[in-house]
C-alpha positions in Angstrom: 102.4 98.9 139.8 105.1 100.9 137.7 108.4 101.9 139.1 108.6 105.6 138.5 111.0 106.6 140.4 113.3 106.6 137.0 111.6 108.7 134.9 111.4 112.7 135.4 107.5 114.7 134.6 108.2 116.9 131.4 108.0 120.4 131.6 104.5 121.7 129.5 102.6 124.8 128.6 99.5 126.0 128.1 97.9 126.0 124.3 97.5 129.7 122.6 94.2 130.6 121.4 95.2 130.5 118.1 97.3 127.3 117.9 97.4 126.0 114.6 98.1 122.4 113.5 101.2 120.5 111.7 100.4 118.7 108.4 103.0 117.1 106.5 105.1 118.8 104.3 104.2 118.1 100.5 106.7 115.3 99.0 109.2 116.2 96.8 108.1 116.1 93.5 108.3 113.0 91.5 109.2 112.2 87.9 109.5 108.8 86.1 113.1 108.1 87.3 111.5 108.9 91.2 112.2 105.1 93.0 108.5 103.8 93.2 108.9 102.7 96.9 108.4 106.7 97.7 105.0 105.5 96.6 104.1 101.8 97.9 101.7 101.8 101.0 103.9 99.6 102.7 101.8 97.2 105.1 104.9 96.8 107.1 104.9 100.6 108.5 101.0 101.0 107.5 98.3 99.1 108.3 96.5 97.2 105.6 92.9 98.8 104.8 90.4 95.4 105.0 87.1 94.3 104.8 85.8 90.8 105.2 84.6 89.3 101.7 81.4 89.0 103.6 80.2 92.4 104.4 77.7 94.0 102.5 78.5 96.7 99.8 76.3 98.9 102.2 78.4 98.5 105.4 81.4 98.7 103.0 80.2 101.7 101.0 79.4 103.5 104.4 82.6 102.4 105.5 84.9 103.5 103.2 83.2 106.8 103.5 83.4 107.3 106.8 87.3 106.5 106.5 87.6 108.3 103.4 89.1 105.3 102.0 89.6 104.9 98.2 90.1 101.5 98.8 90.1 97.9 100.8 91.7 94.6 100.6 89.5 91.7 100.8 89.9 89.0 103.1 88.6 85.8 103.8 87.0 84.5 107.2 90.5 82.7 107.3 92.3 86.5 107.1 93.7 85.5 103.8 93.8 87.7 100.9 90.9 87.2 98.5 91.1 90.8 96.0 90.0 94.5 96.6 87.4 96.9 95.8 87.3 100.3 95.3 84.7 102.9 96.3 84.1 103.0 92.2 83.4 99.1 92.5 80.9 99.8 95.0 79.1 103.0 93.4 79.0 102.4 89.9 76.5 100.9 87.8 78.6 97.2 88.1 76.4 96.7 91.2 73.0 96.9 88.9 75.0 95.1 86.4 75.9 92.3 89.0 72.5 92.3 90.6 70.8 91.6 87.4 73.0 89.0 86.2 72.7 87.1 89.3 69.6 87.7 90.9 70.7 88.5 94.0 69.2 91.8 95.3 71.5 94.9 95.5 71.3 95.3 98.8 72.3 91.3 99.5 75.3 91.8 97.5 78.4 91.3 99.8 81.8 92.6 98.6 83.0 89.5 97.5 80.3 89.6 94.6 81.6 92.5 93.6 85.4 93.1 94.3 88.6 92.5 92.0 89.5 88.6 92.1 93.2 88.1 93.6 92.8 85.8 90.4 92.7 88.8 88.0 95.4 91.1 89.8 99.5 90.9 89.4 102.0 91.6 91.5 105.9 92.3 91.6 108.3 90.9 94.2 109.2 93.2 96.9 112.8 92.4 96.1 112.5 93.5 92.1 110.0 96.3 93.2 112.6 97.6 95.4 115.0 98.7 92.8 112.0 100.0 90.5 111.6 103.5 89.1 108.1 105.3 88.6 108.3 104.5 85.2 109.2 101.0 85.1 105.8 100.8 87.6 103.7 102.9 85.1 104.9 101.1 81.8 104.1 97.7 84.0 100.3 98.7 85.1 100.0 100.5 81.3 101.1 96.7 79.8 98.7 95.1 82.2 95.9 97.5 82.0 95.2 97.8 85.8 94.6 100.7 88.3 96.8 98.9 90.6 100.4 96.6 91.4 100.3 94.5 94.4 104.3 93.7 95.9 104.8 90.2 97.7 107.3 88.8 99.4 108.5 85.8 100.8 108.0 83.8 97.3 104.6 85.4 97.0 102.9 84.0 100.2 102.8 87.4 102.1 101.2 90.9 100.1 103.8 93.5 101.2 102.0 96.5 99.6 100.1 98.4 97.2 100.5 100.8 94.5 97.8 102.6 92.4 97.8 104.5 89.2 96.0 107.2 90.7 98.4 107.7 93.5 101.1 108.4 90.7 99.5 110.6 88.7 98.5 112.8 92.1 102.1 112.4 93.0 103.4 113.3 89.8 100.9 116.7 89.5 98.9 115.2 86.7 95.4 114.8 86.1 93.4 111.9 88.1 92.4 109.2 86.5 89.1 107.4 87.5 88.5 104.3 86.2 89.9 102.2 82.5 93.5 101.6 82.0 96.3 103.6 83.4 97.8 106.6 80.6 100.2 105.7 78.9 104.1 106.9 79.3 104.0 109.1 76.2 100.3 110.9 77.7 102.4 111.2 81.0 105.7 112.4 79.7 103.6 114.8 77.7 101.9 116.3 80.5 104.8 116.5 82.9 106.8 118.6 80.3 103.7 120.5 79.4 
């Protein structure tokens, strides 16, 4: 048993009819000199969205719904990181594409036939990332052609975080961008002074 005997009961109230409830205040706006950690999902104060490279893109799909999540790491059964998927990955016509080329029913398809490789992402360590602007992050994912940045540390054996192009552009009060490579500085600096 607990030792109370410390501790005083707060006072409390009763709720109003008509209580509303907080939400976060918008963040400050952004521009390409903004430090890019206002924008990492840090695993270390958030925990990491997964999914075993085994599920099914059903279960994932529903999922990711039901979360209202953009987006999952994949792991392995061994908890290590394997790549991601998106909810595009798992709704677009790649899935038919997939299933035809190998055979393998739609609905047999597990994430892991159709997620993006750890072998075809990047990432930035946590250290350089640290210092980064918007920019620098933008004008890296535009040179790479990718949606999204991964950050490591400890000489790239842990994944610290994530970044994604869309996540920028919301942030920045720009368009969103689905799906092919992220716009280009110029297309962005053009729209912010717009």
């Amino acid at each position: 048993t607990m030792n109370m005997k410390h501790y005083r009961e707060l006072e409390t109230r009763p709720l109003g009819e008509a209580i509303q409830v907080r939400r976060p205040e918008p963040g400050e706006l952004l521009n390409l000199n903004s430090r890019a950690l206002d924008l990492l999902v840090d695993f270390s104060r958030n925990q990491p969205p997964m999914l075993e490279s085994a599920t099914s893109v059903d279960d994932a799909e529903a999922t990711m719904r039901r979360e209202h999540s953009g987006l999952k790491l994949v792991i392995g059964a061994d908890e290590t990181f394997r790549g991601i998927v998106t909810q595009l990955d798992i709704r677009s016509s790649k899935l038919m594409r997939i299933a035809n080329a190998t055979n393998i029913p739609r609905s047999d398809l597990t994430v892991a036939d159709v997620m993006i490789p750890r072998s075809k992402l990047h990432a930035v360590d946590f250290r350089v990332f640290s210092t980064a602007t918007v920019g620098a992050v933008l004008c890296t994912m535009q040179a790479l052609g990718e949606q999204y940045l991964l950050v490591t540390e400890d000489d790239s054996n842990c994944l610290r975080g994530i970044i994604s192009a869309r996540d920028i552009t919301r942030r920045l009060h720009l368009p969103d961008i689905d799906s092919g490579p992220a716009r280009s500085l110029a297309d962005i600096q053009a729209a912010m002074s717009a």
